[in-house]
PQR file of N, CA, C, O and H, with PARSE charges and radii, in Angstrom:
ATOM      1  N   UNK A   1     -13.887  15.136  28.661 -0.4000 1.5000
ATOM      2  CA  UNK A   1     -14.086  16.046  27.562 -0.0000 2.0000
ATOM      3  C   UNK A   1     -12.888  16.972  27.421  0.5500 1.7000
ATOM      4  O   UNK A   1     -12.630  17.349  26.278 -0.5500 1.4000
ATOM      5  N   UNK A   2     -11.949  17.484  28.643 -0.4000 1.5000
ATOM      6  CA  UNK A   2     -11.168  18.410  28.496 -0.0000 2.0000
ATOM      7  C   UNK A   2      -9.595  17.803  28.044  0.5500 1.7000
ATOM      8  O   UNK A   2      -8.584  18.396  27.668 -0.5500 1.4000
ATOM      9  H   UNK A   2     -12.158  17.177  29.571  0.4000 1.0000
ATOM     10  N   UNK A   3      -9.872  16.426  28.254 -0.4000 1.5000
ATOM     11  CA  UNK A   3      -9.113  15.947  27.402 -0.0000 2.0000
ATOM     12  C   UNK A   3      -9.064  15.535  25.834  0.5500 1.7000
ATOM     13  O   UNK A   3      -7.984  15.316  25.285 -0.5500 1.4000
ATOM     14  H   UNK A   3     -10.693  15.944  28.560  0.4000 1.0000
ATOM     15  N   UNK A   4     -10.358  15.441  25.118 -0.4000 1.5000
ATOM     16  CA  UNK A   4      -9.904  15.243  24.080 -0.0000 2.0000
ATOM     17  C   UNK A   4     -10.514  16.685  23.495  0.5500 1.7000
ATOM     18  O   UNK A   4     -11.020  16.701  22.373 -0.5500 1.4000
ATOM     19  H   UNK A   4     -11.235  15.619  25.564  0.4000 1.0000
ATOM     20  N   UNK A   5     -10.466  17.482  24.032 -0.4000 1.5000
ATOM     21  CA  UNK A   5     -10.466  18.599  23.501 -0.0000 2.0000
ATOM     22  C   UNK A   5      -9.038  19.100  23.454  0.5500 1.7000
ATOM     23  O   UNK A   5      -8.795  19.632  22.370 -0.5500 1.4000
ATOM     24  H   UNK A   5     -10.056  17.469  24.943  0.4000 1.0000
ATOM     25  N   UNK A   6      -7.884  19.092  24.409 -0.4000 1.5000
ATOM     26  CA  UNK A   6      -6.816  19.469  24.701 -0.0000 2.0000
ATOM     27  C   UNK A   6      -6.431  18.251  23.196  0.5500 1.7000
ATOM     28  O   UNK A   6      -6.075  18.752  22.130 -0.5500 1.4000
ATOM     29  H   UNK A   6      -8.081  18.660  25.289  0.4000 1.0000
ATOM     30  N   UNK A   7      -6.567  16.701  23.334 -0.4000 1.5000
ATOM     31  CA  UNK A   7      -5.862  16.406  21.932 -0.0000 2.0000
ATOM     32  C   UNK A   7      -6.592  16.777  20.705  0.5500 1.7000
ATOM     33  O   UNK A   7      -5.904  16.642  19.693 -0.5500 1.4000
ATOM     34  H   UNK A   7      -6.856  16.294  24.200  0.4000 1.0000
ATOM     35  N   UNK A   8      -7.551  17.121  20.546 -0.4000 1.5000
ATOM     36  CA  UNK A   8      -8.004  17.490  19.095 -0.0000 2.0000
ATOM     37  C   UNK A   8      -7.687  18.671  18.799  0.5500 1.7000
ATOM     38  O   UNK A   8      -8.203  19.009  17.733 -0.5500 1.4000
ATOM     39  H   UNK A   8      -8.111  17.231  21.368  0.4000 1.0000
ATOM     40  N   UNK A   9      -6.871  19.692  19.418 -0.4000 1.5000
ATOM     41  CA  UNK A   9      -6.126  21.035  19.616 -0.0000 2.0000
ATOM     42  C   UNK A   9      -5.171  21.307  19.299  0.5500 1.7000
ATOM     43  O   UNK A   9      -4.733  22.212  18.588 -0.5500 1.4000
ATOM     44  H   UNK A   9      -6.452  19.417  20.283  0.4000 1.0000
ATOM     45  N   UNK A  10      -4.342  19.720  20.346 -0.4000 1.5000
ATOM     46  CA  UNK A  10      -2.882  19.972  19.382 -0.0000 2.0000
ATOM     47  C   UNK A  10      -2.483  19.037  19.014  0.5500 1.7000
ATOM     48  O   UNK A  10      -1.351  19.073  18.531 -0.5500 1.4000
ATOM     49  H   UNK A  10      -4.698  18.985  20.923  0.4000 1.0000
ATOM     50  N   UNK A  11      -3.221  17.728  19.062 -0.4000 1.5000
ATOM     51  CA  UNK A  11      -2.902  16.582  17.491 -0.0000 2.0000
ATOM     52  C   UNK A  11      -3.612  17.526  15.937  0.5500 1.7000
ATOM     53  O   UNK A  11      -2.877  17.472  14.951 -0.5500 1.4000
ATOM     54  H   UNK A  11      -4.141  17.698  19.455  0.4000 1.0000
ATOM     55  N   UNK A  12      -4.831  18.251  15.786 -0.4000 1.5000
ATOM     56  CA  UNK A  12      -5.203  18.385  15.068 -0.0000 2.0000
ATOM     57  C   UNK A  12      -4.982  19.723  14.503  0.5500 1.7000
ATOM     58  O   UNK A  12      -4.200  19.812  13.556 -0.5500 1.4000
ATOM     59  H   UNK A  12      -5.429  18.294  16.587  0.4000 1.0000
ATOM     60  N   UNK A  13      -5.660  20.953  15.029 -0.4000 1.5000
ATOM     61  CA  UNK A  13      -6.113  22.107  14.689 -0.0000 2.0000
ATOM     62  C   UNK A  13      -4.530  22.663  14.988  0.5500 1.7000
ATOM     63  O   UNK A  13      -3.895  22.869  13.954 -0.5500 1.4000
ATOM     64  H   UNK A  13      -6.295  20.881  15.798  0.4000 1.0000
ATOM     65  N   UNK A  14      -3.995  22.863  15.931 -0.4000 1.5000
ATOM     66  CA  UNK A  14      -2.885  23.455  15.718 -0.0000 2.0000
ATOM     67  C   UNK A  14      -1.765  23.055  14.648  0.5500 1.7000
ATOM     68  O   UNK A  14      -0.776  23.755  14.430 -0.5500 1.4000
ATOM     69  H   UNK A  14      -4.511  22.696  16.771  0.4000 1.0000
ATOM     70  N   UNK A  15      -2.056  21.786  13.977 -0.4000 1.5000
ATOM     71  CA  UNK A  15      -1.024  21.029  13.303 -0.0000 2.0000
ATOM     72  C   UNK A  15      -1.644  21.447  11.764  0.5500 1.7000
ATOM     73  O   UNK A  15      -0.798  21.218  10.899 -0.5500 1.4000
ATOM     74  H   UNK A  15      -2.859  21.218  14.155  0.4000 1.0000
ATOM     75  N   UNK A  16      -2.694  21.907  11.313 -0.4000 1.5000
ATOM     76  CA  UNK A  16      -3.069  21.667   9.878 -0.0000 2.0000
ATOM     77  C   UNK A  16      -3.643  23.302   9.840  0.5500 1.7000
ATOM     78  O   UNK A  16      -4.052  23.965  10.794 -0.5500 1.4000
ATOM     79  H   UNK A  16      -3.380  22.092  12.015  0.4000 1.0000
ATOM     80  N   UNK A  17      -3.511  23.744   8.254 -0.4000 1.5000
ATOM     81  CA  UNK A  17      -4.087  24.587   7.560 -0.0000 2.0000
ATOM     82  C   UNK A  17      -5.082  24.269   7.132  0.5500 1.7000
ATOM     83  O   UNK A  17      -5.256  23.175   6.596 -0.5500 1.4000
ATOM     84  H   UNK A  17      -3.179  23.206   7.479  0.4000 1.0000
ATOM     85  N   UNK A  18      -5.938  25.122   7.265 -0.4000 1.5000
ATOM     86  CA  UNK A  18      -7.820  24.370   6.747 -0.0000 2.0000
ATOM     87  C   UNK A  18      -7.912  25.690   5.592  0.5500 1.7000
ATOM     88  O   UNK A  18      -7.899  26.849   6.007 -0.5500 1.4000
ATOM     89  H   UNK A  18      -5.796  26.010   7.701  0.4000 1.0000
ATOM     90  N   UNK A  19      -7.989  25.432   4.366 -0.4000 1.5000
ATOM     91  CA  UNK A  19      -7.897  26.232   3.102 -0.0000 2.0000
ATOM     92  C   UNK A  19      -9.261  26.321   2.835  0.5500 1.7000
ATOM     93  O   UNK A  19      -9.569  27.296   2.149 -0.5500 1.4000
ATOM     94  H   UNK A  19      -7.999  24.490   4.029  0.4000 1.0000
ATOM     95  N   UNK A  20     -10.151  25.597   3.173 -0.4000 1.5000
ATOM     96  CA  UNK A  20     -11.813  25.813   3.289 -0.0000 2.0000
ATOM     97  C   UNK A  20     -12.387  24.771   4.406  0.5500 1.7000
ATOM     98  O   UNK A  20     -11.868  23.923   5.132 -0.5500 1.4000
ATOM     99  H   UNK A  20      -9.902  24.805   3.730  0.4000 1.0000
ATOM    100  N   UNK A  21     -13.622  25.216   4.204 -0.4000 1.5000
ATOM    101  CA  UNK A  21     -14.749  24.439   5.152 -0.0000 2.0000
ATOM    102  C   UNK A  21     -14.739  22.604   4.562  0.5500 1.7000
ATOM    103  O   UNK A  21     -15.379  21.767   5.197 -0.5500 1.4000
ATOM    104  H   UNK A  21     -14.044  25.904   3.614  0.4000 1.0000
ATOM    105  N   UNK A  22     -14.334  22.412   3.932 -0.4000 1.5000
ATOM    106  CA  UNK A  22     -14.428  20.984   3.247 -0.0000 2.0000
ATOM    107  C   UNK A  22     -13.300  20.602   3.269  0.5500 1.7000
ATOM    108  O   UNK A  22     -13.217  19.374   3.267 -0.5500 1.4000
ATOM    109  H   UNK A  22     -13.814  23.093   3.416  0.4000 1.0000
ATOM    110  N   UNK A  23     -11.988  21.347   3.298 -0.4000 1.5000
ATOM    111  CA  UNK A  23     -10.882  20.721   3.828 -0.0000 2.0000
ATOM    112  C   UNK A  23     -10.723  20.852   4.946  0.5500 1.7000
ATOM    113  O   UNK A  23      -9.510  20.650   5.008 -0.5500 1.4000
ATOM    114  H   UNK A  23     -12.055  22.345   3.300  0.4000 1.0000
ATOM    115  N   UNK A  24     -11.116  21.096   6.181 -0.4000 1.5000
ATOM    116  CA  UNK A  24     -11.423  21.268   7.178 -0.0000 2.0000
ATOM    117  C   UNK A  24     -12.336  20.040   7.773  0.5500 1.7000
ATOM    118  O   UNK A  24     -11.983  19.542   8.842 -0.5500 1.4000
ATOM    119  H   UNK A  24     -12.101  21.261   6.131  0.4000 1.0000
ATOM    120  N   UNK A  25     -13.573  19.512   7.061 -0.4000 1.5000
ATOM    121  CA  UNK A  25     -14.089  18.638   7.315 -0.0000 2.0000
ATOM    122  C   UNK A  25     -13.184  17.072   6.957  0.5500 1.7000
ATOM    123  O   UNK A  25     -13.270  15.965   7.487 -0.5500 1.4000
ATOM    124  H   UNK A  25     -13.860  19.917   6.193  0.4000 1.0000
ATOM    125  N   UNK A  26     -12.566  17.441   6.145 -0.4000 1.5000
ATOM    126  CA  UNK A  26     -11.505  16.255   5.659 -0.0000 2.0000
ATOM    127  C   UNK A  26     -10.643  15.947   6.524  0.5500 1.7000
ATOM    128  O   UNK A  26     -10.651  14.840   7.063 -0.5500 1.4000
ATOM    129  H   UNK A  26     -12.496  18.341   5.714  0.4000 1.0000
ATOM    130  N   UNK A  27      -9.642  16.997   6.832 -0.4000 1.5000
ATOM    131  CA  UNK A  27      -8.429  17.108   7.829 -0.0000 2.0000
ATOM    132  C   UNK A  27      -9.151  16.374   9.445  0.5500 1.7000
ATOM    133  O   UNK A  27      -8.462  15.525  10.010 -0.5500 1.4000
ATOM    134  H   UNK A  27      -9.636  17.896   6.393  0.4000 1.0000
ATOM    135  N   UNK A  28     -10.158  16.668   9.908 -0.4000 1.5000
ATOM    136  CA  UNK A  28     -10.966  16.711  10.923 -0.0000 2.0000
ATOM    137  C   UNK A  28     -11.541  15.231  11.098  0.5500 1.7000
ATOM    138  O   UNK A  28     -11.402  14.629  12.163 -0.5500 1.4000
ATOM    139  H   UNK A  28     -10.718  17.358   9.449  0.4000 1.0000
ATOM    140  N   UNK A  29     -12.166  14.702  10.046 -0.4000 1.5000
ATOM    141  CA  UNK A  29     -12.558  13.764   9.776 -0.0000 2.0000
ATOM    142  C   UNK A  29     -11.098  12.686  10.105  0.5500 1.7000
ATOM    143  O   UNK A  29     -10.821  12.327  11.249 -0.5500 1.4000
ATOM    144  H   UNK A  29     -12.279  15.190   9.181  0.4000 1.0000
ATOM    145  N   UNK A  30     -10.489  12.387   9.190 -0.4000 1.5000
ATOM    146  CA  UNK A  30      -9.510  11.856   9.228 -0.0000 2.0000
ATOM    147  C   UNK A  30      -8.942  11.423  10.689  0.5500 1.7000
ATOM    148  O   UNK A  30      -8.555  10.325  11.089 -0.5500 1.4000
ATOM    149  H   UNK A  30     -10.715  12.679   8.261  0.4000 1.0000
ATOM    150  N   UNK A  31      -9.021  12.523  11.257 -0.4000 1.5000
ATOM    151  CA  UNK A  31      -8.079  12.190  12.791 -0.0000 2.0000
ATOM    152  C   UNK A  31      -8.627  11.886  13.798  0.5500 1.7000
ATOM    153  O   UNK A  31      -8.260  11.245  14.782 -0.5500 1.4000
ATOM    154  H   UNK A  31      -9.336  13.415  10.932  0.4000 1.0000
ATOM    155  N   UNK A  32     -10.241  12.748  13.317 -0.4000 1.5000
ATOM    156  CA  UNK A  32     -11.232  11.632  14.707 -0.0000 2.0000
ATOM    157  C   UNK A  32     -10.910  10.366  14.115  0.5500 1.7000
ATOM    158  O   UNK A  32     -10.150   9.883  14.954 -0.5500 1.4000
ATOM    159  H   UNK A  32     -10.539  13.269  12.518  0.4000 1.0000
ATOM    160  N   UNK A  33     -11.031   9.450  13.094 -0.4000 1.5000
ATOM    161  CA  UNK A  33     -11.208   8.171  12.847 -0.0000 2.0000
ATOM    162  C   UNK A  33     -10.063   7.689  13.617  0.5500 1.7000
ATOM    163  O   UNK A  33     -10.160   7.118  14.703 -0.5500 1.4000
ATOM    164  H   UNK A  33     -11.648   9.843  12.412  0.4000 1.0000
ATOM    165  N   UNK A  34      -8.823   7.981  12.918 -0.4000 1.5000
ATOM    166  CA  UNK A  34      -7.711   7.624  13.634 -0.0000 2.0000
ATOM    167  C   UNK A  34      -7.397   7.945  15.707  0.5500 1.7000
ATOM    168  O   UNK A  34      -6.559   7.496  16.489 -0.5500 1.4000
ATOM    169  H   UNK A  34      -8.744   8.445  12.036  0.4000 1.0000
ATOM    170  N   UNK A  35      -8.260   8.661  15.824 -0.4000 1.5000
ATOM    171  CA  UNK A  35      -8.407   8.762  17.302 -0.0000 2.0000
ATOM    172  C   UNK A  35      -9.477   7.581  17.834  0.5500 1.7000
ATOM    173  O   UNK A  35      -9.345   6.820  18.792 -0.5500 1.4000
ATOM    174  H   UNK A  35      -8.941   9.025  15.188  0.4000 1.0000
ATOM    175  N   UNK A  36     -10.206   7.656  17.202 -0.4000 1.5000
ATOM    176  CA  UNK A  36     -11.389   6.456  17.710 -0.0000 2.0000
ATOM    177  C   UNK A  36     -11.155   4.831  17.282  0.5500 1.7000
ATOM    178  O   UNK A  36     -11.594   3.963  18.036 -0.5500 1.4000
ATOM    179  H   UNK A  36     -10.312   8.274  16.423  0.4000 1.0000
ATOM    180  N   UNK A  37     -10.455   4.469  16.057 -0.4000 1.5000
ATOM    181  CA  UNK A  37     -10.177   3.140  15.640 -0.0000 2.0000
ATOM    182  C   UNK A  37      -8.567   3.035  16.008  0.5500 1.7000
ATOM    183  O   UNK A  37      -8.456   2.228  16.931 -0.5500 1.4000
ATOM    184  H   UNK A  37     -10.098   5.174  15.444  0.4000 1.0000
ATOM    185  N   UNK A  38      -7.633   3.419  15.723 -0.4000 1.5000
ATOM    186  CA  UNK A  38      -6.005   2.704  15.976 -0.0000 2.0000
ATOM    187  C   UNK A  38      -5.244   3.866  17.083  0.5500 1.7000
ATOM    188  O   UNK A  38      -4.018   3.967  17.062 -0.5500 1.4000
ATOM    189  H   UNK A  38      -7.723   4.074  14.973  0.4000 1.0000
ATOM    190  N   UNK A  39      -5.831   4.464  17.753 -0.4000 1.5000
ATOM    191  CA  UNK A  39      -4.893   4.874  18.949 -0.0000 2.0000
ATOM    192  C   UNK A  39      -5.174   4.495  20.207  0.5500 1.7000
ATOM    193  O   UNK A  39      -5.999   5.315  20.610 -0.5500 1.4000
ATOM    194  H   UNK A  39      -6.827   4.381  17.770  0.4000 1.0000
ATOM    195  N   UNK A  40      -4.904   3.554  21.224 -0.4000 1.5000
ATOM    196  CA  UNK A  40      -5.012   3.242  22.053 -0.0000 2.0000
ATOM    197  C   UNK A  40      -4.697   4.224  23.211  0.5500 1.7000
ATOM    198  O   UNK A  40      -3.673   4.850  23.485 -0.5500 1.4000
ATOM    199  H   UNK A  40      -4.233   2.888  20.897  0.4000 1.0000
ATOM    200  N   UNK A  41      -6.209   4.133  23.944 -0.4000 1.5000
ATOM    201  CA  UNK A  41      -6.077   5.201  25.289 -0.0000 2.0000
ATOM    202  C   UNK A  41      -5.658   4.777  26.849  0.5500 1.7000
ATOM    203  O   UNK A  41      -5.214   3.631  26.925 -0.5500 1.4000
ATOM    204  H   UNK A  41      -7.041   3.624  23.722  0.4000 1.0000
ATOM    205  N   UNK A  42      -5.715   5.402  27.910 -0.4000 1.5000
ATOM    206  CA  UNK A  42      -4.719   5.204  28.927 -0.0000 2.0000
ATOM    207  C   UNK A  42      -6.221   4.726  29.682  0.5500 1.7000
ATOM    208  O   UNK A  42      -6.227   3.665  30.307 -0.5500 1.4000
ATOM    209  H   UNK A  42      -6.076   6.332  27.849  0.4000 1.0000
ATOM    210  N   UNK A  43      -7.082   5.294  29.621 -0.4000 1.5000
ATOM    211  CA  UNK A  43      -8.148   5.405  30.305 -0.0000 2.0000
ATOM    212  C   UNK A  43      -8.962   4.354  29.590  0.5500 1.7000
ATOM    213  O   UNK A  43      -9.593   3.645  30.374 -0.5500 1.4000
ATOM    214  H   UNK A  43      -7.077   6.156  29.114  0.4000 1.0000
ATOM    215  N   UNK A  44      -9.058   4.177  28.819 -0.4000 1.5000
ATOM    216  CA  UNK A  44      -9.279   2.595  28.563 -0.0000 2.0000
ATOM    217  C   UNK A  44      -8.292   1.523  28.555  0.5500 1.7000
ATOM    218  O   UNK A  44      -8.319   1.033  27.425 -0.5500 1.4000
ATOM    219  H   UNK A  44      -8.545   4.753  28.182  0.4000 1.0000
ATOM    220  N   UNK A  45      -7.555   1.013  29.180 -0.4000 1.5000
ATOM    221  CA  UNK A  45      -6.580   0.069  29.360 -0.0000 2.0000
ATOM    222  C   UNK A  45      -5.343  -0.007  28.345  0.5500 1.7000
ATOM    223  O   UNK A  45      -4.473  -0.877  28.298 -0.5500 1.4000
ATOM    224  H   UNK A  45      -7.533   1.410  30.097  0.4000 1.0000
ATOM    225  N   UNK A  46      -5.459   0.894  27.712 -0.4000 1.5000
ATOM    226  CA  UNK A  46      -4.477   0.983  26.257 -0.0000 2.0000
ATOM    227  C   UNK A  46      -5.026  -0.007  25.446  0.5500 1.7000
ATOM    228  O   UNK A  46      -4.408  -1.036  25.174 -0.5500 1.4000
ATOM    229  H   UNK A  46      -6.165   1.601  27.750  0.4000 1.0000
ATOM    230  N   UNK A  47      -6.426   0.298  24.944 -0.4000 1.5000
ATOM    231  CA  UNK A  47      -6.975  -0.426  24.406 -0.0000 2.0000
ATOM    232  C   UNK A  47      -7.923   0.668  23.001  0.5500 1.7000
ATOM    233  O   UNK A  47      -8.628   1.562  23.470 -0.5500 1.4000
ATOM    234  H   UNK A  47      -6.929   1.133  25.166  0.4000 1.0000
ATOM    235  N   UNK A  48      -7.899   0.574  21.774 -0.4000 1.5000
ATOM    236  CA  UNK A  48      -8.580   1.766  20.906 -0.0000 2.0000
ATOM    237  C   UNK A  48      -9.944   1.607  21.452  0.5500 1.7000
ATOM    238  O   UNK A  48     -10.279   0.502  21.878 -0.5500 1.4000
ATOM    239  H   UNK A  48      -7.326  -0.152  21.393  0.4000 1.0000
ATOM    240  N   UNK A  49     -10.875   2.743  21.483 -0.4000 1.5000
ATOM    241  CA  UNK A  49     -12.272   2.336  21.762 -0.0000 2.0000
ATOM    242  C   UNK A  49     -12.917   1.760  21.228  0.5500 1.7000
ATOM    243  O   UNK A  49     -13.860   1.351  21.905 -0.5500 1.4000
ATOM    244  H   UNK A  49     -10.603   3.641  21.137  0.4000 1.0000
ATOM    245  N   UNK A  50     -12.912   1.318  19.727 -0.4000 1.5000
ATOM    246  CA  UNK A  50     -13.446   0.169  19.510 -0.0000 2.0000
ATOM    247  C   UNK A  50     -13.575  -1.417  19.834  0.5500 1.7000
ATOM    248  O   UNK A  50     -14.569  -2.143  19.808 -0.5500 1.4000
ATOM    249  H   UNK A  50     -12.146   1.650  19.176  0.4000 1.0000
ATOM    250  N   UNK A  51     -11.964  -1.752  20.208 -0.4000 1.5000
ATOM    251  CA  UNK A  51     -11.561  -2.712  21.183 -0.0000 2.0000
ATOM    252  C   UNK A  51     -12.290  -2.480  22.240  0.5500 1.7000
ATOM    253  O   UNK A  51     -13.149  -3.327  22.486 -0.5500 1.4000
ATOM    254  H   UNK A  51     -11.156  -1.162  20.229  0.4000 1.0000
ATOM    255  N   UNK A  52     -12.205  -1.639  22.891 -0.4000 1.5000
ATOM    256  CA  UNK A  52     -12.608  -1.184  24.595 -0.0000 2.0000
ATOM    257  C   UNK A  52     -14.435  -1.631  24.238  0.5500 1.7000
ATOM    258  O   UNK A  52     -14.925  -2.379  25.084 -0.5500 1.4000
ATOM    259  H   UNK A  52     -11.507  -0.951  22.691  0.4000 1.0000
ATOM    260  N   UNK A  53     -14.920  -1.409  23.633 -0.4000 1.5000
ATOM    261  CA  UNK A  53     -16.747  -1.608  23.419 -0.0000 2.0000
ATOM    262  C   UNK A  53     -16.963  -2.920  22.890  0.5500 1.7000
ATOM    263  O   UNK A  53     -18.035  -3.458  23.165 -0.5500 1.4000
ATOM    264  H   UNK A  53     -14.522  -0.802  22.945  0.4000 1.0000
ATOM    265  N   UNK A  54     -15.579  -3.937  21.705 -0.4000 1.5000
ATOM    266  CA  UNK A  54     -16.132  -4.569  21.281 -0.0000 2.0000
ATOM    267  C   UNK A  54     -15.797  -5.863  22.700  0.5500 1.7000
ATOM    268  O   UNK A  54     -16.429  -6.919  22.661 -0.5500 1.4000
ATOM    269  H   UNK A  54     -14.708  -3.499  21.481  0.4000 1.0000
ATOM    270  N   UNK A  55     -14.861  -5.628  23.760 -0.4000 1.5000
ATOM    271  CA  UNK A  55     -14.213  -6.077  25.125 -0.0000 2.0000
ATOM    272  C   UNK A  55     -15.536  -6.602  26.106  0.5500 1.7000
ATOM    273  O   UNK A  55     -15.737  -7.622  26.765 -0.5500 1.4000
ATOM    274  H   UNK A  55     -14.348  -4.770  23.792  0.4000 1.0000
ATOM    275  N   UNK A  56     -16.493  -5.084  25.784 -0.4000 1.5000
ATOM    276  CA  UNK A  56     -17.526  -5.262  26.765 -0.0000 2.0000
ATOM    277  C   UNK A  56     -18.823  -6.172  26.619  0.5500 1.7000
ATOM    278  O   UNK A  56     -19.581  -6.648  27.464 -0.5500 1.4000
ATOM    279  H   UNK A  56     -16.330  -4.255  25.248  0.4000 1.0000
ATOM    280  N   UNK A  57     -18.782  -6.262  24.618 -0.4000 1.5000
ATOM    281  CA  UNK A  57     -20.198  -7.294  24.269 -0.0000 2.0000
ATOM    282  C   UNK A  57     -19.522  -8.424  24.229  0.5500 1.7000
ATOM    283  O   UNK A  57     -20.206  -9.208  23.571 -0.5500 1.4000
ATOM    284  H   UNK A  57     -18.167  -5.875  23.931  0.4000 1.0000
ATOM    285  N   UNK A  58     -18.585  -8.914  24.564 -0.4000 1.5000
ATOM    286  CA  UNK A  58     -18.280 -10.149  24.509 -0.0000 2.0000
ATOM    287  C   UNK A  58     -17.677 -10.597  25.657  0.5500 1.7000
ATOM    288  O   UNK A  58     -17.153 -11.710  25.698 -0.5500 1.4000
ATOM    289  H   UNK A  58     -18.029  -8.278  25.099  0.4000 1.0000
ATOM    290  N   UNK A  59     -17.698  -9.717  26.757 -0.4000 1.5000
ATOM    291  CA  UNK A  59     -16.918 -10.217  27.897 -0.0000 2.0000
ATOM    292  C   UNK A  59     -18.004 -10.908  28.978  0.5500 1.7000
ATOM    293  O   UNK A  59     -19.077 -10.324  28.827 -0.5500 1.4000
ATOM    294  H   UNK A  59     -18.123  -8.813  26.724  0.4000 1.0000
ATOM    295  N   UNK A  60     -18.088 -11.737  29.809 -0.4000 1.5000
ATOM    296  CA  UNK A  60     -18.905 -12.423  30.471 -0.0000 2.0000
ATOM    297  C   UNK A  60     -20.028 -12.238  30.964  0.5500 1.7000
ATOM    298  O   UNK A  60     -19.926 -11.361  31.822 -0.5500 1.4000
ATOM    299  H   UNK A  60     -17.216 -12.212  29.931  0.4000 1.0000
ATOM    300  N   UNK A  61     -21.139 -12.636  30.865 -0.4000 1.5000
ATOM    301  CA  UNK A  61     -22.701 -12.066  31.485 -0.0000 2.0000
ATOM    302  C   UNK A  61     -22.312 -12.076  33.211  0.5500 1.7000
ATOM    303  O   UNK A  61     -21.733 -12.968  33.831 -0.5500 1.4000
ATOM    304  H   UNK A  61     -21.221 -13.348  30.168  0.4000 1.0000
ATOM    305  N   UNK A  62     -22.834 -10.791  33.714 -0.4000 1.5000
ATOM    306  CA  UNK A  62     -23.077 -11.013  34.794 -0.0000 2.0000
ATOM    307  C   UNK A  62     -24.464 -11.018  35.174  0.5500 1.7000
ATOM    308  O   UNK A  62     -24.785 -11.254  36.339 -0.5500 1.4000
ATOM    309  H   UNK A  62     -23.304 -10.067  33.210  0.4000 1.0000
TER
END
């Protein structure tokens, strides 16, 4: 958690002006997506988490 709090801090909030509550939800919006679909993490194998979950329903029954 104290990590993607540390990047949603200063990939996000320190980087953008939020001119209201709805551009704020926009700006915000936007970069979780891009954090959760096309940036690959260290702690998941350098793999985006969608990769990393879609890895696990298709990877071998044990």
């Amino acid at each position: 958690v104290e990590s993607f709090n540390g990047s949603l801090r200063d990939e996000c909030l320190n980087v953008h002006w939020f001119l209201s509550l709805e551009d704020a939800q926009e700006k915000i919006e936007h970069w979780r997506q891009e954090y959760n679909q096309y940036r690959p993490h260290s702690s998941l194998n350098n793999q985006t988490p969608e990769e990393f979950i879609r890895s696990l329903q298709t990877g071998p029954d044990l």
